[in-house]
C-alpha positions as a LaTeX table, in Angstrom:
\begin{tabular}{lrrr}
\hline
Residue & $x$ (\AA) & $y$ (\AA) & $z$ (\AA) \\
\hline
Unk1 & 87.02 & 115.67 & 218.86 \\
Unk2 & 85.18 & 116.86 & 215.80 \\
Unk3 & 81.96 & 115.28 & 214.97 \\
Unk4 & 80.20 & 115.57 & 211.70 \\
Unk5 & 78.02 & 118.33 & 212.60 \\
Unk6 & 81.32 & 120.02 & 213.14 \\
Unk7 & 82.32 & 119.21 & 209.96 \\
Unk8 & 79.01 & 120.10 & 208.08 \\
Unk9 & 78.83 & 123.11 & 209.82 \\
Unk10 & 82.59 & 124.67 & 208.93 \\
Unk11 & 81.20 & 123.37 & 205.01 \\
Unk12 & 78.28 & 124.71 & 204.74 \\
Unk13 & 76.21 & 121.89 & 203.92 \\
Unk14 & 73.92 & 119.51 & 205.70 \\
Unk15 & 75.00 & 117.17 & 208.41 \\
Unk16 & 73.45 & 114.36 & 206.30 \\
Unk17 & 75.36 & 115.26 & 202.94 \\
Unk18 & 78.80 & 115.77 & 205.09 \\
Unk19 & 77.66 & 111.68 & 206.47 \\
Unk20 & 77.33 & 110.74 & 202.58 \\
Unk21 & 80.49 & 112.32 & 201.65 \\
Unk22 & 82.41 & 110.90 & 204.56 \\
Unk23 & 80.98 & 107.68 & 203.69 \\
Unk24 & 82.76 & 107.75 & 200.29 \\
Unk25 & 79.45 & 107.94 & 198.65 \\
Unk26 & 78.65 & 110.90 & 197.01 \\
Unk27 & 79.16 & 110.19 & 193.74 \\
Unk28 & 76.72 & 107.33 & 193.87 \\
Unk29 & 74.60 & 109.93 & 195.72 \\
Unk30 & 75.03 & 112.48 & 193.09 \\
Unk31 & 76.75 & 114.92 & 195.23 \\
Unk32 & 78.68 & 117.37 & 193.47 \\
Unk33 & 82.67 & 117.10 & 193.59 \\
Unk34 & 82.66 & 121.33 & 194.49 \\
Unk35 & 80.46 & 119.92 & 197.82 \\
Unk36 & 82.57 & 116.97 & 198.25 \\
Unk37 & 85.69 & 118.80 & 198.42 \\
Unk38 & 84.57 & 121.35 & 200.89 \\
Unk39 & 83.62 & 118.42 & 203.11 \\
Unk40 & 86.56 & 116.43 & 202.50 \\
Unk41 & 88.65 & 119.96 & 203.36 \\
Unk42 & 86.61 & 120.99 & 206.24 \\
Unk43 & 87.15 & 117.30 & 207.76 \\
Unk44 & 91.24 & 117.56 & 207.06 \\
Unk45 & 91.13 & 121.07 & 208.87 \\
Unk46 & 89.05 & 120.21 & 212.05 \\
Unk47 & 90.91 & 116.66 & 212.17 \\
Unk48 & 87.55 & 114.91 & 211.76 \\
Unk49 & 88.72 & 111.05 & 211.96 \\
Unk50 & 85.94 & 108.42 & 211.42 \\
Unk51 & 83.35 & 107.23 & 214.09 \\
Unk52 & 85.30 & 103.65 & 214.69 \\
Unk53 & 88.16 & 106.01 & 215.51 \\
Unk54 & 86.25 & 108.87 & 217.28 \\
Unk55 & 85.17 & 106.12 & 219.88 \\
Unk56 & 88.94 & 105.17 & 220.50 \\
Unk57 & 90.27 & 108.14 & 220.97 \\
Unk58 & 87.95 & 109.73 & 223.48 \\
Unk59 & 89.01 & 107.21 & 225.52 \\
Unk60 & 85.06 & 104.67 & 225.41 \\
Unk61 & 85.70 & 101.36 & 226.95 \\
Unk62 & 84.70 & 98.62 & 224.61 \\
Unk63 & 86.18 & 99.57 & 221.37 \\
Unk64 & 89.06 & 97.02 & 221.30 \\
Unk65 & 92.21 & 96.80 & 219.53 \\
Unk66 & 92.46 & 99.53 & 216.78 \\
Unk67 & 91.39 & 97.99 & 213.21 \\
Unk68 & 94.17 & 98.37 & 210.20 \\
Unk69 & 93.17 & 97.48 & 206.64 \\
Unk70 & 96.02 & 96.37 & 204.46 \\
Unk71 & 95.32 & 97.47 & 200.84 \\
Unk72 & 97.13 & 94.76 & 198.70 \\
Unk73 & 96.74 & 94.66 & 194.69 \\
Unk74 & 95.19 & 91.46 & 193.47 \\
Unk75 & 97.23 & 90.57 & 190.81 \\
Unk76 & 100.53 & 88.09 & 190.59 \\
Unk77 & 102.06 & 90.53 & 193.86 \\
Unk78 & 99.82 & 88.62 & 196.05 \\
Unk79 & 102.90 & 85.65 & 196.13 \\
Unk80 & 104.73 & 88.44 & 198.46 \\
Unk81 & 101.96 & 88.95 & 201.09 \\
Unk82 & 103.23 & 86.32 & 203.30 \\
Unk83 & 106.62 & 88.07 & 203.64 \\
Unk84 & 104.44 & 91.51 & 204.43 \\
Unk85 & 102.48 & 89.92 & 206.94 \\
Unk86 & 105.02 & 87.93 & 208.87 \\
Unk87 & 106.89 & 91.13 & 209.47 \\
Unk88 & 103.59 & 92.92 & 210.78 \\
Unk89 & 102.05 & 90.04 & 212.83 \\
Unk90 & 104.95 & 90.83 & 215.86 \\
Unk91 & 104.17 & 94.36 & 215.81 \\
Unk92 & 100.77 & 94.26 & 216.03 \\
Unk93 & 99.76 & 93.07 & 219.39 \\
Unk94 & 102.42 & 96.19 & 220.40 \\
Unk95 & 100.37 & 98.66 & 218.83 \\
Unk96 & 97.33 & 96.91 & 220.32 \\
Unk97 & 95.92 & 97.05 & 215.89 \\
Unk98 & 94.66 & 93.80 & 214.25 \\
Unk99 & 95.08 & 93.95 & 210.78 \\
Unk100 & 92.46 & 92.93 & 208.16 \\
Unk101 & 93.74 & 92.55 & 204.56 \\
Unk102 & 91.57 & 94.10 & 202.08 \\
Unk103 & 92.24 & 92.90 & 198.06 \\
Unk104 & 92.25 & 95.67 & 195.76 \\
Unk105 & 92.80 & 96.53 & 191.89 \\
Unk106 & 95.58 & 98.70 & 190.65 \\
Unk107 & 94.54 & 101.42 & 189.10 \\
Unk108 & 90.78 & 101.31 & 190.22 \\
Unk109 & 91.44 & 102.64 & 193.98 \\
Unk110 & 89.30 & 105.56 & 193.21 \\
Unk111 & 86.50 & 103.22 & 192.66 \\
Unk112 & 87.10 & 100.84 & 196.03 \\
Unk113 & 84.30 & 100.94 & 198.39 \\
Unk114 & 86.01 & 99.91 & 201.66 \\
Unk115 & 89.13 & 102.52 & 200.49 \\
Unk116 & 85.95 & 105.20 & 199.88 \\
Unk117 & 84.40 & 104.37 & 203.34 \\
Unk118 & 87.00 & 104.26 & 205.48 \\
Unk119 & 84.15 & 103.22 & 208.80 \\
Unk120 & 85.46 & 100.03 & 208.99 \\
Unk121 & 88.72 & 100.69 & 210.11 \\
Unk122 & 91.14 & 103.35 & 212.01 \\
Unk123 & 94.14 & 103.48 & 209.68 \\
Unk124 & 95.32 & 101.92 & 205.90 \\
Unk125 & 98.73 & 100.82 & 204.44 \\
Unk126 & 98.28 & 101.16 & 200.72 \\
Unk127 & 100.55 & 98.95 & 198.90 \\
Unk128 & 101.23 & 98.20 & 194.75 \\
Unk129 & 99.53 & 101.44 & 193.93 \\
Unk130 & 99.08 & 102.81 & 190.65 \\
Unk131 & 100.19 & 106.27 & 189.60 \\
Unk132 & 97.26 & 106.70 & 188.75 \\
Unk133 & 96.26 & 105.78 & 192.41 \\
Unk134 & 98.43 & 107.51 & 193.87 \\
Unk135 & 98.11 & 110.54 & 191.85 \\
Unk136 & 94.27 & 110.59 & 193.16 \\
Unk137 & 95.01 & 110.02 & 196.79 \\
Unk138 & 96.95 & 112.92 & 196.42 \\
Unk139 & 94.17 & 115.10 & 195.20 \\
Unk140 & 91.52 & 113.46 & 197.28 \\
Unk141 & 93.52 & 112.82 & 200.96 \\
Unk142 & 91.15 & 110.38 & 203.18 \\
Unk143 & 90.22 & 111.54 & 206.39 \\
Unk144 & 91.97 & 108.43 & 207.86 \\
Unk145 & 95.94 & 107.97 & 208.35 \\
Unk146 & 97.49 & 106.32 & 205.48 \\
Unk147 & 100.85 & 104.75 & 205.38 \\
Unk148 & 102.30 & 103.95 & 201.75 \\
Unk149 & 103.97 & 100.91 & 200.92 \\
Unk150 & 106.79 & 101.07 & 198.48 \\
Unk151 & 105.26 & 103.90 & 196.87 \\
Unk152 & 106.57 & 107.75 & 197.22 \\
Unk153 & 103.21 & 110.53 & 197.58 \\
Unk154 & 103.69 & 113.70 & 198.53 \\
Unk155 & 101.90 & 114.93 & 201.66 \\
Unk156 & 101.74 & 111.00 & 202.96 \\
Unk157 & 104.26 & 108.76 & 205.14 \\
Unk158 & 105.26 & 106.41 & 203.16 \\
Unk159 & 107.73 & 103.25 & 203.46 \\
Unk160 & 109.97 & 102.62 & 200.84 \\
Unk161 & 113.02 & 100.30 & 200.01 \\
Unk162 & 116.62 & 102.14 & 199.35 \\
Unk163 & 116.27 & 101.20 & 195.67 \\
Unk164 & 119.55 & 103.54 & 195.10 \\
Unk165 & 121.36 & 101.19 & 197.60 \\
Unk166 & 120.25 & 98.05 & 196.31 \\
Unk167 & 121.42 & 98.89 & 192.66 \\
Unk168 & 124.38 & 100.20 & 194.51 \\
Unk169 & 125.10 & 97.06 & 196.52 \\
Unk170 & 124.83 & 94.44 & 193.49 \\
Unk171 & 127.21 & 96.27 & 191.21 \\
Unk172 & 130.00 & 96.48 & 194.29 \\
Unk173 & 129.61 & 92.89 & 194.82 \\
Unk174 & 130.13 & 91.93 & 190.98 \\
Unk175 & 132.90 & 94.28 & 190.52 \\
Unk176 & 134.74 & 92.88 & 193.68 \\
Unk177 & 134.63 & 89.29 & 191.92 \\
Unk178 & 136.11 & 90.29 & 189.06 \\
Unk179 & 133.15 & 90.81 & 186.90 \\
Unk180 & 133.40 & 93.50 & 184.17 \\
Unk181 & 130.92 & 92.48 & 181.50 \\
Unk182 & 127.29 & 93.45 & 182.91 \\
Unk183 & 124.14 & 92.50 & 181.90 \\
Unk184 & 120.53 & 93.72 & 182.86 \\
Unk185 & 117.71 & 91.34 & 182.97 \\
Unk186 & 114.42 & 93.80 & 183.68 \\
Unk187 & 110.75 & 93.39 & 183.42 \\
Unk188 & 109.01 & 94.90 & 180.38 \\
Unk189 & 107.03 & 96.84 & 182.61 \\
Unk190 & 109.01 & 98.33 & 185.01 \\
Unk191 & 107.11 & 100.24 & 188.51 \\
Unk192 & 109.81 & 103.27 & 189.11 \\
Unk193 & 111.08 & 100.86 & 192.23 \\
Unk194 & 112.15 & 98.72 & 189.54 \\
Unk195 & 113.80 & 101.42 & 187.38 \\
Unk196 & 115.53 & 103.10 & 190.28 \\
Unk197 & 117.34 & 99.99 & 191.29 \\
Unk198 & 118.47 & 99.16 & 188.03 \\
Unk199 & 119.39 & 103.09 & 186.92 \\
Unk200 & 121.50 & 102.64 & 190.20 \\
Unk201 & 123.13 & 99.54 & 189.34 \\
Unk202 & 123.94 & 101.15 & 185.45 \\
Unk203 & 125.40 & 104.25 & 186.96 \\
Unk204 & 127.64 & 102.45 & 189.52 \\
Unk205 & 129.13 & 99.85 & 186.97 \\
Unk206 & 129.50 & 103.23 & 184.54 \\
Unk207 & 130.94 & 104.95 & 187.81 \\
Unk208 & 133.40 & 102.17 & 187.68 \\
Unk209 & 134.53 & 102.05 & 184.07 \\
Unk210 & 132.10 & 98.61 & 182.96 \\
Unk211 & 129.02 & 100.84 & 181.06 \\
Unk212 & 126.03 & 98.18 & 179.81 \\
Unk213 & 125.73 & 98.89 & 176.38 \\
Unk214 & 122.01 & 98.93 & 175.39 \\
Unk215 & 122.67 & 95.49 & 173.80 \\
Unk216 & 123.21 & 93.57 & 177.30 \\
Unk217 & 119.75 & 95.19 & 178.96 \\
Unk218 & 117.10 & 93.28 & 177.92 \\
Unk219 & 113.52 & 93.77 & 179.07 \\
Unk220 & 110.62 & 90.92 & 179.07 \\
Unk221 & 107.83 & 89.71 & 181.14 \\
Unk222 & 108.85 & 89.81 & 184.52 \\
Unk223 & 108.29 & 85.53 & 185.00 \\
Unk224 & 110.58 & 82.25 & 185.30 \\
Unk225 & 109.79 & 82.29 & 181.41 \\
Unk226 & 110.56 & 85.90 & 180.62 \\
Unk227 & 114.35 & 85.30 & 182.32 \\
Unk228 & 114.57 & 82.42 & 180.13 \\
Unk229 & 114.52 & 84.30 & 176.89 \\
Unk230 & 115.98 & 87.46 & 177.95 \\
Unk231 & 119.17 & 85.03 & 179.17 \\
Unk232 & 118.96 & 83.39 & 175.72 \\
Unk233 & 119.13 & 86.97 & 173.83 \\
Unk234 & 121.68 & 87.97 & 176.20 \\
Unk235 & 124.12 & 85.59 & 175.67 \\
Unk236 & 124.92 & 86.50 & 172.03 \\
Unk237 & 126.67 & 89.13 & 173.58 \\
Unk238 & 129.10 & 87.33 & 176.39 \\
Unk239 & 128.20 & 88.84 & 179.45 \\
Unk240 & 130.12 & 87.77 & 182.77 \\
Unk241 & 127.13 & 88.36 & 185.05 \\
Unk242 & 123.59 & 88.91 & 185.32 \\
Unk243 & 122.09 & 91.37 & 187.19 \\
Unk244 & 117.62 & 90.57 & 187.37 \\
Unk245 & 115.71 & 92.89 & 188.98 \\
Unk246 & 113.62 & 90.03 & 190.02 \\
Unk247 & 113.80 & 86.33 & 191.72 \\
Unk248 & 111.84 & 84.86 & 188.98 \\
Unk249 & 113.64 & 86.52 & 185.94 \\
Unk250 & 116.96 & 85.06 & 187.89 \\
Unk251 & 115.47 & 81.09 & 188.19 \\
Unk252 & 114.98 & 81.23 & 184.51 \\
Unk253 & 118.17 & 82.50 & 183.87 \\
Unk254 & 120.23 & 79.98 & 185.96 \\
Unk255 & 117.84 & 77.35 & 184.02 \\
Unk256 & 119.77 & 78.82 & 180.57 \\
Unk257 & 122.67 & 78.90 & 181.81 \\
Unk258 & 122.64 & 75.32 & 183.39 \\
Unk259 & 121.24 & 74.25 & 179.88 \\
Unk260 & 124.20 & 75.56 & 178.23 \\
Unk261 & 126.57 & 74.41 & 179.84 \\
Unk262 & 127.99 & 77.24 & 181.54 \\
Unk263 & 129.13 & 77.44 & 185.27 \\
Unk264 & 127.63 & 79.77 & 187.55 \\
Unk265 & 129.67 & 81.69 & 188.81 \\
Unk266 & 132.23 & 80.70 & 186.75 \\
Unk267 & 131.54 & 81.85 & 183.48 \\
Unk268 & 128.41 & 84.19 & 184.31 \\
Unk269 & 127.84 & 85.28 & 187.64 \\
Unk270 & 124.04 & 85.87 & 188.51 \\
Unk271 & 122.49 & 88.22 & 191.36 \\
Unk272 & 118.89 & 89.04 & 192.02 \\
Unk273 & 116.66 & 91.46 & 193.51 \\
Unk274 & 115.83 & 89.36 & 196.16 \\
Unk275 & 111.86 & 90.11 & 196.07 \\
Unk276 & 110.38 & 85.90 & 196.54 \\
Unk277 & 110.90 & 83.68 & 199.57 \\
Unk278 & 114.45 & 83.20 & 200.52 \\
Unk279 & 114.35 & 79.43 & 201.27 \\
Unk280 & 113.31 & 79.44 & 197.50 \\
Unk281 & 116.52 & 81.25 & 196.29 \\
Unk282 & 118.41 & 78.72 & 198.70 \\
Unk283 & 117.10 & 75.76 & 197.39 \\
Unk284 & 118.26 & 76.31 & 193.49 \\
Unk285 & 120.76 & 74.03 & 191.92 \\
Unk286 & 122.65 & 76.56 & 192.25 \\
Unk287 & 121.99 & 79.03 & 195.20 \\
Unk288 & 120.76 & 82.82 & 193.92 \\
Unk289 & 122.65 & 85.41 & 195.77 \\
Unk290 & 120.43 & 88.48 & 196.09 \\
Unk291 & 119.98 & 91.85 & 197.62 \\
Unk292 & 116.88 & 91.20 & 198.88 \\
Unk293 & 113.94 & 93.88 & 199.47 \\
Unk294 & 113.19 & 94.17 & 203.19 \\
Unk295 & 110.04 & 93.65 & 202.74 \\
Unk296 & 109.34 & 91.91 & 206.35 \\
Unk297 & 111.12 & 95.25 & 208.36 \\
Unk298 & 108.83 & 97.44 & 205.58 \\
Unk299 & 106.07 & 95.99 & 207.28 \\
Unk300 & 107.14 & 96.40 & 210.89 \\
Unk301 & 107.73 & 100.27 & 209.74 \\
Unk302 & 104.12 & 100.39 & 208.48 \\
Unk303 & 102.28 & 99.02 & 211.34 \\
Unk304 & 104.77 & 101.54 & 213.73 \\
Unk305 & 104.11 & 104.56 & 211.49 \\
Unk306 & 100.26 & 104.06 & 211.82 \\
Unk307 & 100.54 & 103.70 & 215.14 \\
Unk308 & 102.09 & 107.34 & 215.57 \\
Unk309 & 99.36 & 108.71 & 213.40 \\
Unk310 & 96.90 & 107.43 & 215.01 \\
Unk311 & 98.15 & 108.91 & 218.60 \\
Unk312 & 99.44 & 111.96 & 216.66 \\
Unk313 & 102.65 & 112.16 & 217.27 \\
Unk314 & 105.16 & 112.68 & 214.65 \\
Unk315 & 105.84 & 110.60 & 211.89 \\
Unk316 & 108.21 & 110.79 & 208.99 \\
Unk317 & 108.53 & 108.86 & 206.05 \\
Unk318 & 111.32 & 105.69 & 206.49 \\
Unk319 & 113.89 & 104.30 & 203.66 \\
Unk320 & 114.84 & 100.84 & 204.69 \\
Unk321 & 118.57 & 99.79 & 203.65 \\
Unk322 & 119.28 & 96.09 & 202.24 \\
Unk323 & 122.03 & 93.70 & 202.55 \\
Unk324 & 123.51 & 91.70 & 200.30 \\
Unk325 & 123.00 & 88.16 & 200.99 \\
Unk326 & 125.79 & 86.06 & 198.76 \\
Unk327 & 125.16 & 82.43 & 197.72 \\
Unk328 & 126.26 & 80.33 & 195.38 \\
Unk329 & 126.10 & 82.24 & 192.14 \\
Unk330 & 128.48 & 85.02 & 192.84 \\
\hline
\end{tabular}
């Protein structure tokens, strides 16, 4: 097991300024980044792993279960954590990990202590990241495993949703009720998740003969309001059904749509990417069918994919299929 004398030594630098870097502090250290990367590459070649780690895998009675730190983005996305964490909790005791959840800002990962450190814990699932996050993790690889969530990196295991399938999936089920007249309800900002799945749903209905004209795709705030008023602009145009890339943007526009008058799924048919709690989408005056994202067997594939880095066996990257799950409002 490397140490980091082993480490300083292949670098060429002290074994104090290969501790700093490790640390994730040389930049408040003033170490240069043409030292930092030779420590940061001599630690990836010799398979340095942190000291928390070190102890557990040489085997050192005392050390416990292994520690995993859950990077999740403080922002509005914190509303889907439960779902994350109730499909890791059964996995966990299996792996022997406990699982500490460690809040985060999109965009700023570079600048996250606990990320930088790394001592703390054995292994990370990054989740929400930025490109701009991600595109830094790539140049800068930790020295501990890292699973992404939902996220694609090259050179890192990452779990991600079948967004091709879930676009895929929502256009068969509106064109096997009958349903010609598309339209796309999409957030303003879309991650590329979000744009994947509803590329996938444009090119199937296309596939099919039923195009959606750039008139019927409108983008707002992804919110209960912002489905409101992209239903409202939406309707000037007569679609037949609604495909949202979100559970919110689909409650606001099933609240249009009941204040107009119009049956669902009579008149306009409405399907959502099933991203909320499903009770919730059960519970609407009129039940949201969805293709929901499997967000509870993502996290059993995270907790299972650090657990084979961590013993160093081999571990590949895992797209997780979705179902459709038809209520009400097709």
């Amino acid at each position: 097991m490397a140490t980091i004398r082993d480490v300083a030594r292949k670098a060429g630098v002290s074994p104090s300024t290969a501790s700093i870097v490790l640390a994730g502090k040389a930049q408040q250290r003033h170490i240069s980044d043409k030292t930092r990367l030779k420590v940061e590459q001599a630690a990836r070649e010799l398979g340095y792993r942190p000291s928390a780690e070190a102890r557990f895998l040489r085997g050192q009675k005392g050390t416990g279960p292994l520690r995993l730190a859950l990077f999740w983005a403080d922002d509005r996305r914190i509303v889907f954590l439960t779902r994350f964490l109730q499909g890791a909790f059964p996995i966990l005791p299996q792996e022997d990990m406990t699982l500490e959840v460690q809040p985060y800002s999109p965009g700023h990962l570079a600048e996250n202590p606990e990320f930088l450190g790394g001592g703390r814990f054995h292994a990370a699932i990054l989740a929400n990241a930025a490109p701009g996050d991600l595109a830094w993790l790539e140049a800068h690889p930790p020295v501990f495993p890292v699973v992404i969530y939902n996220r694609r990196v090259k050179g890192f295991v990452c779990v991600c949703a079948d967004d091709g399938q879930i676009g895929k999936t929502a256009a068969d089920a509106l064109l096997q009720k009958g349903k010609h007249r598309p339209g796309v309800i999409t957030a303003r900002s879309r991650y590329a998740e979000i744009a994947r799945r509803d590329d996938s749903f444009a090119q199937h209905m296309a596939k099919a003969g039923y195009a959606v004209p750039p008139k019927r795709w409108v983008q707002e705030e992804n919110s209960i309001s912002g489905g409101e008023r992209a239903c409202e602009k939406l309707l000037l145009y007569r679609p037949d059904c609604l495909f949202c890339c979100s559970d919110a943007m689909a409650y606001g526009a099933l609240r249009v749509l009941h204040r107009r008058g119009l049956r669902v799924p009579g008149d306009v048919a409405v399907l959502s990417v099933g991203n909320g709690d499903p009770d919730y989408r059960g519970a609407c005056l009129v039940p949201l069918t969805a293709v929901p994202v499997p967000i509870e067997e993502m996290a059993k594939q995270c907790v299972k994919l650090a657990g084979r880095l961590l013993r160093r066996e081999k571990a590949e990257s895992v797209k997780v299929t979705a179902p459709l799950q038809e209520r009400d409002s097709l």
